[in-house]
N, C-alpha and C positions, 0 to 999 in steps of 0.2 A: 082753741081747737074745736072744729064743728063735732056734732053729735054722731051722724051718720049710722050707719050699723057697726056697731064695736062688739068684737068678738074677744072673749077672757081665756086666756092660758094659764097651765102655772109656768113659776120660775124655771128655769135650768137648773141644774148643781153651780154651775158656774154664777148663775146671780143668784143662788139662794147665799153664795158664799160671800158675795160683795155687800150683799142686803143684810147680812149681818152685821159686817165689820163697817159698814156706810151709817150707822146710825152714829160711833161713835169718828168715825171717820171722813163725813161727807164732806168736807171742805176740798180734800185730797182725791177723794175718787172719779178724778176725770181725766179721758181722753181728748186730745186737743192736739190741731196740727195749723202752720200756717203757710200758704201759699205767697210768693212773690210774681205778679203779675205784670210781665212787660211788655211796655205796647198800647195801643188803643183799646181798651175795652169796649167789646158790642154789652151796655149793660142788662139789656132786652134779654140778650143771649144767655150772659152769666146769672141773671134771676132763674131763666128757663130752664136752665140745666143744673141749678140746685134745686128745683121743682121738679124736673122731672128725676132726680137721681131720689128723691124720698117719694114720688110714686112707688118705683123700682124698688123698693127697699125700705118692708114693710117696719123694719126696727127704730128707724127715724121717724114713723109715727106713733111708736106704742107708749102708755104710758101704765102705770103701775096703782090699782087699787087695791088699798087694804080694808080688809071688814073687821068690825068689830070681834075681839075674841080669836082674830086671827093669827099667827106668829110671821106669815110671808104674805104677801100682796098677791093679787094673778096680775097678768101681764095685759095690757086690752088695746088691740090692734086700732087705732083709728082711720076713717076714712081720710084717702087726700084731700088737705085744703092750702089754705094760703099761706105765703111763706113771710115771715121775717126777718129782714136782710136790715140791717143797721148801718147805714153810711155815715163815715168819720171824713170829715175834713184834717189831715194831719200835716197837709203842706209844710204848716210852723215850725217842726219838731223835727227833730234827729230820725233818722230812720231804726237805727237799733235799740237808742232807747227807750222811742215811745213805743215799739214792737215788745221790747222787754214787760213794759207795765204794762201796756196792754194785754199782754198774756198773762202775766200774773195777774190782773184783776179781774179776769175773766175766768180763773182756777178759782178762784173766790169767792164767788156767786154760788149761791144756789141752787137746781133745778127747781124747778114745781111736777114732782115725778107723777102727781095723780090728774092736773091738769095739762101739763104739757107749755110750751112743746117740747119737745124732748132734744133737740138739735139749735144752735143760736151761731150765727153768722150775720161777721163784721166785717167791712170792706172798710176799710181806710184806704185814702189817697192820700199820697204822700207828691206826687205829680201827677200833670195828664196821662201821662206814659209810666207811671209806678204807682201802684197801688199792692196792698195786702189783705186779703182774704183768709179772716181767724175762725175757724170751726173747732166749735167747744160741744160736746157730747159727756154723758154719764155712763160712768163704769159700767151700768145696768143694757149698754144699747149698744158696747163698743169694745174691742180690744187695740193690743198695741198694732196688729194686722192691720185691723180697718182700717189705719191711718192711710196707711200707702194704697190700697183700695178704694177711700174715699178720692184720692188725688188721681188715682185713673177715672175712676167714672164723672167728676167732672169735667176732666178733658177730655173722655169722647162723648161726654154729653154738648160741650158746647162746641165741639165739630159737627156733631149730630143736626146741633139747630143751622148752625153756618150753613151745612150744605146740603140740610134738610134730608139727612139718613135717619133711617129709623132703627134704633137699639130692638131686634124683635124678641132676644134670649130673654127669661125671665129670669130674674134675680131670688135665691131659694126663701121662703119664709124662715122667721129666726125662731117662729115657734112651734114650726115642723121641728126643725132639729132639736128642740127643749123637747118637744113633747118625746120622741125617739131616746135620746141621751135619758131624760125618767126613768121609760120603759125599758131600757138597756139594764140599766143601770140599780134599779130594785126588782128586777126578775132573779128568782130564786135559784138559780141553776147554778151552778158550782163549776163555771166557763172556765179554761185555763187564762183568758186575762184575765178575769179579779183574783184568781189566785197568784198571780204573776205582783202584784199590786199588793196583796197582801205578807207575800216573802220580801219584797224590798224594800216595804215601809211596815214594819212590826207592830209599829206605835210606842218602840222603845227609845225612840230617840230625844234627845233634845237639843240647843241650838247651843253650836259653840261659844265659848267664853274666850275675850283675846286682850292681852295686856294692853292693847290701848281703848280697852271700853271701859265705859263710866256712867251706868244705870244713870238717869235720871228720872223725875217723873215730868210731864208734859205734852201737848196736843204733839201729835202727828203730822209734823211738817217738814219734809224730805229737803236735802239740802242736796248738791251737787256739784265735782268737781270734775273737769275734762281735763284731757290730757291726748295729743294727735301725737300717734306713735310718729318716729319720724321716718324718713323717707329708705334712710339704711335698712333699719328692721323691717317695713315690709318689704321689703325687696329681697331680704334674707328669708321670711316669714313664706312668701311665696315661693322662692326656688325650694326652701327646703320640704313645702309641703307637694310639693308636685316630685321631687327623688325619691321622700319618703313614703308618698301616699297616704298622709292623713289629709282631714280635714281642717282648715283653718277654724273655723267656731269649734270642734272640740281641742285642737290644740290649745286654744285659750282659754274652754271652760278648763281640761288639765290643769293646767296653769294656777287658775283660781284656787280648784281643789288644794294641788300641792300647797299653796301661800298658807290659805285656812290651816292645813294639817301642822303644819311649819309655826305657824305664830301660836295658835291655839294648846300646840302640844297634845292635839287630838287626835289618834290613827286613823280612825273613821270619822268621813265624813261626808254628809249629804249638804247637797246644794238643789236648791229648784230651779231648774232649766225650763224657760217659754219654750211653748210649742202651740203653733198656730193651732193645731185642733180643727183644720180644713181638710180631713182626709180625703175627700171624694174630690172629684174633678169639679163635680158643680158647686162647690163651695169657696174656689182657689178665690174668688172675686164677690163672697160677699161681706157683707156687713152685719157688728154685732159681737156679742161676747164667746167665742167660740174657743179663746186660747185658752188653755191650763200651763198650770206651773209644776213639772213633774219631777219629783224627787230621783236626784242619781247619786247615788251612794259608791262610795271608793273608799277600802282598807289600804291604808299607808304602811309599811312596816321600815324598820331600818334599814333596809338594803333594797330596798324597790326601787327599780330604775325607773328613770323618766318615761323612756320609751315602751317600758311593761305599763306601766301606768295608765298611758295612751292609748295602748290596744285595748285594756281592760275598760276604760271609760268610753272607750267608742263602740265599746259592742254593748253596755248600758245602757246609751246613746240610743241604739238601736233598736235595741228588745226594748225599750221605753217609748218610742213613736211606734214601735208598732203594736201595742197594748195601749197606747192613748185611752183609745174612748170608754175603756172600763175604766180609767181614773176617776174617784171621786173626790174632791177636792175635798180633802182631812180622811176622807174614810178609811185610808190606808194607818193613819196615826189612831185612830180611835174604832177601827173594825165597824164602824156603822155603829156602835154603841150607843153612844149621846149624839145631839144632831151633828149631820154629815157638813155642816157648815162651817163649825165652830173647830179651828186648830187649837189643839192641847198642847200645843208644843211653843204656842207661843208666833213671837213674827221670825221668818226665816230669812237664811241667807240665798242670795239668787244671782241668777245668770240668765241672759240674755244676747242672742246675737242675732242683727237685723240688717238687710241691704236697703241701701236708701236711694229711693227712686229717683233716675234718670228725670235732669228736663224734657218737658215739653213746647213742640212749635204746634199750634195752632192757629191759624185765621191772623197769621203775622205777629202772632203773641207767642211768651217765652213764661209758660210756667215752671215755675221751680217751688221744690218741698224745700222748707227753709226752718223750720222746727216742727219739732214733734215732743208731746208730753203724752205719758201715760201711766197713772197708779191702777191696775185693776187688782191689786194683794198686799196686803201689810207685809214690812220684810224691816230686817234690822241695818242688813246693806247687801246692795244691790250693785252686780258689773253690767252696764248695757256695753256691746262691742257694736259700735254701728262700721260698715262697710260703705266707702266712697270708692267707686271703682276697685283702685287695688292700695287705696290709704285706708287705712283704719282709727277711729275716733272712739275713746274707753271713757264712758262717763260712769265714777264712782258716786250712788247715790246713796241715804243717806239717813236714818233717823235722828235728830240731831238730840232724841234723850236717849240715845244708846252710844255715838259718838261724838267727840267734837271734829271741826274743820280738821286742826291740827293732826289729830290719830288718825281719818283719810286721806291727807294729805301722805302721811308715811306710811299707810298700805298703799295708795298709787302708788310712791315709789319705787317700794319693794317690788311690786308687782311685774313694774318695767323694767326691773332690771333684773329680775325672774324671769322672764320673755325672755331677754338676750340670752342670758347663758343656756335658756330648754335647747333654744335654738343652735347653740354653739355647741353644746355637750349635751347632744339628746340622748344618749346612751349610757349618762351618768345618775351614781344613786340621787335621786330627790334629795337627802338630808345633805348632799355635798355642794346642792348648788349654792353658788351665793345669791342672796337677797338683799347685800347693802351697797354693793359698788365700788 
């Protein structure tokens, strides 16, 4: 990375909290998506327009110095220079499998966070006319958003160059918004969001225990099971959210809750829900660590109906995006006491619901998002619910010293067949529905 004029920030809350757990973590703390490209590649084009998308978007050039006697790095914007594009010959190989290991050994690697660069893109050709495009980024410069962000701004960056338009909007600095979220966020005034923040998350809590866990000790390496709901349930899952008027992603964070409450034996219980953390209009398209993981808590009793349950988590839901940006990632668990970085409570359980972007035609080529990875938070197990059109895809992830395959495998189960019946008898007690089929 050249020298240039390099200008120093500090961290967000959101990377002082990855830069903690990245030290014992870092193998895991990356964002990563890969691109299927169909067609003739202009290769001119597609270098130009992942060169121009890290002009645009000052987070793909920062890298992270620590000084001596320091406990966090500042962040230091470098100037644009040239890019690193790694071309594979992969003709020989399977298309899924050598795309498998190639992403896995691209999670594997290392950054160099103080030299950079901060961003590493691989094309393999697998034909003239099929190639794959793997961009691998650090927790530190990326969320699970930026994925689907970065796969639009390369496609109208390399329409841009085809038909020679000029992108004129500017893309936000990431260490405008760090500096703002600080400033936010250790001003001393007693705002009704951090008190909002502070009644939902006490700092009393701790993380459920479920008869099929089995502590073990060992590195931090996420396992993963999917499961494509099938074609009945979303079809049920839709009409009934459109009579009823809920929302489909909190119908199935519900869902999650009640499992947890159900297997654990626990009335209460909090789950951390993603949330992009773009609330202004000029942030819907950038790039960078901006999500949080916002705690939403829900008391089960013996008699709580599914459908009470529902309205009470969706208005959590609620009062929770719109208190966002006073969240401090732990500060709600530890009142700011000890650093604001550091969860007491150990790794969490989580939820996530995400839409997965539409292909693209460009210049007689057919981009499609074709995976996506992202750890930006330790967690014990995790539900991604990704959205295809109107199918839905449940990947159960996974610490594999907190579960095995087998005990994921029968929370998916249960799960799915907890889905059917909310849907069949949404007006029935939680403790009546069945979970085993």
């Amino acid at each position: 990375m050249p020298e240039g004029t390099n200008r120093a920030h500090r961290l967000s809350p959101q990377q002082r909290r990855v830069w903690m757990h990245g030290h014992r973590l870092a193998a895991q703390f990356k964002v990563q998506c890969a691109v299927l490209v169909e067609g003739k590649v202009d290769r001119e084009a597609l270098r130009g327009s992942l060169l121009r998308m890290i002009e645009r978007h000052e987070v793909l050039r920062t890298t992270f110095s620590l000084q001596a006697n320091e406990e966090f790095p500042v962040q230091v914007v470098r100037e644009p220079g040239s890019l690193f594009l790694l071309e594979v010959d992969s003709r020989e190989g399977n298309l899924e499998a050598t795309l498998e290991q190639a992403l896995r050994d691209e999670q594997r690697k290392d950054f160099d966070l103080e030299n950079g660069p901060p961003a590493r893109f691989i094309l393999h050709r697998f034909a003239d006319n099929r190639h794959i495009l793997i961009i691998t980024l650090p927790s530190l410069c990326a969320d699970e958003f930026s994925l689907q962000n970065v796969f639009g701004e390369i496609t109208r960056s390399y329409r841009g160059l085809l038909y020679r338009e000029e992108i004129t909007e500017q893309a936000p600095p990431y260490v405008q918004f760090a500096d703002w979220q600080n400033r936010l966020l250790e001003d001393n005034d007693e705002s009704d969001g951090k008190q909002f923040w502070v009644d939902v998350d006490p700092g009393d809590r701790g993380t459920a225990t479920f008869p099929f866990e089995s502590p073990s000790r060992g590195p931090f390496d996420p396992g993963s099971i999917r499961i494509d709901l099938t074609a009945e349930i979303d079809e049920q899952m839709n009409s009934t959210s459109t009579s009823r008027g809920f929302a489909i992603d909190v119908f199935l964070l519900t869902c999650w809750e009640a499992l947890l409450s159900r297997l654990s034996g626990e009335p209460e219980i909090v789950v951390n829900m993603l949330s992009d953390g773009r609330i202004y209009e000029e942030m819907e398209s950038a790039l960078g660590l901006y999500a949080k993981w916002l705690p939403v808590r829900h008391k089960f009793s013996k008699r709580t109906r599914f459908s009470d349950a529902l309205k009470d988590i969706d208005l959590s839901v609620r009062k929770a995006s719109a208190w966002q940006e006073y969240f401090m990632p732990a500060q709600g668990r530890n009142h700011g006491r000890d650093d604001p970085s550091v969860d007491s409570n150990g790794p969490a359980i989580a939820f996530a619901y995400q839409v997965w972007a539409d292909p693209q035609w460009v210049g007689g080529l057919r981009l499609s998002l074709v995976s996506e990875f992202a750890c930006t938070d330790p967690f014990k197990l995790k539900l991604v619910c990704r959205q295809f059109d109107y199918h839905h895809r449940l990947e159960f992830h996974y610490d594999p010293c907190a579960y095995s395959t087998e005990a994921v495998e029968a929370i998916s189960r249960r799960f799915v067949v907890l889905v059917k019946q909310a849907l069949s008898e949404t007006d029935a007690v939680v403790d009546d529905l069945d979970m085993t089929g």
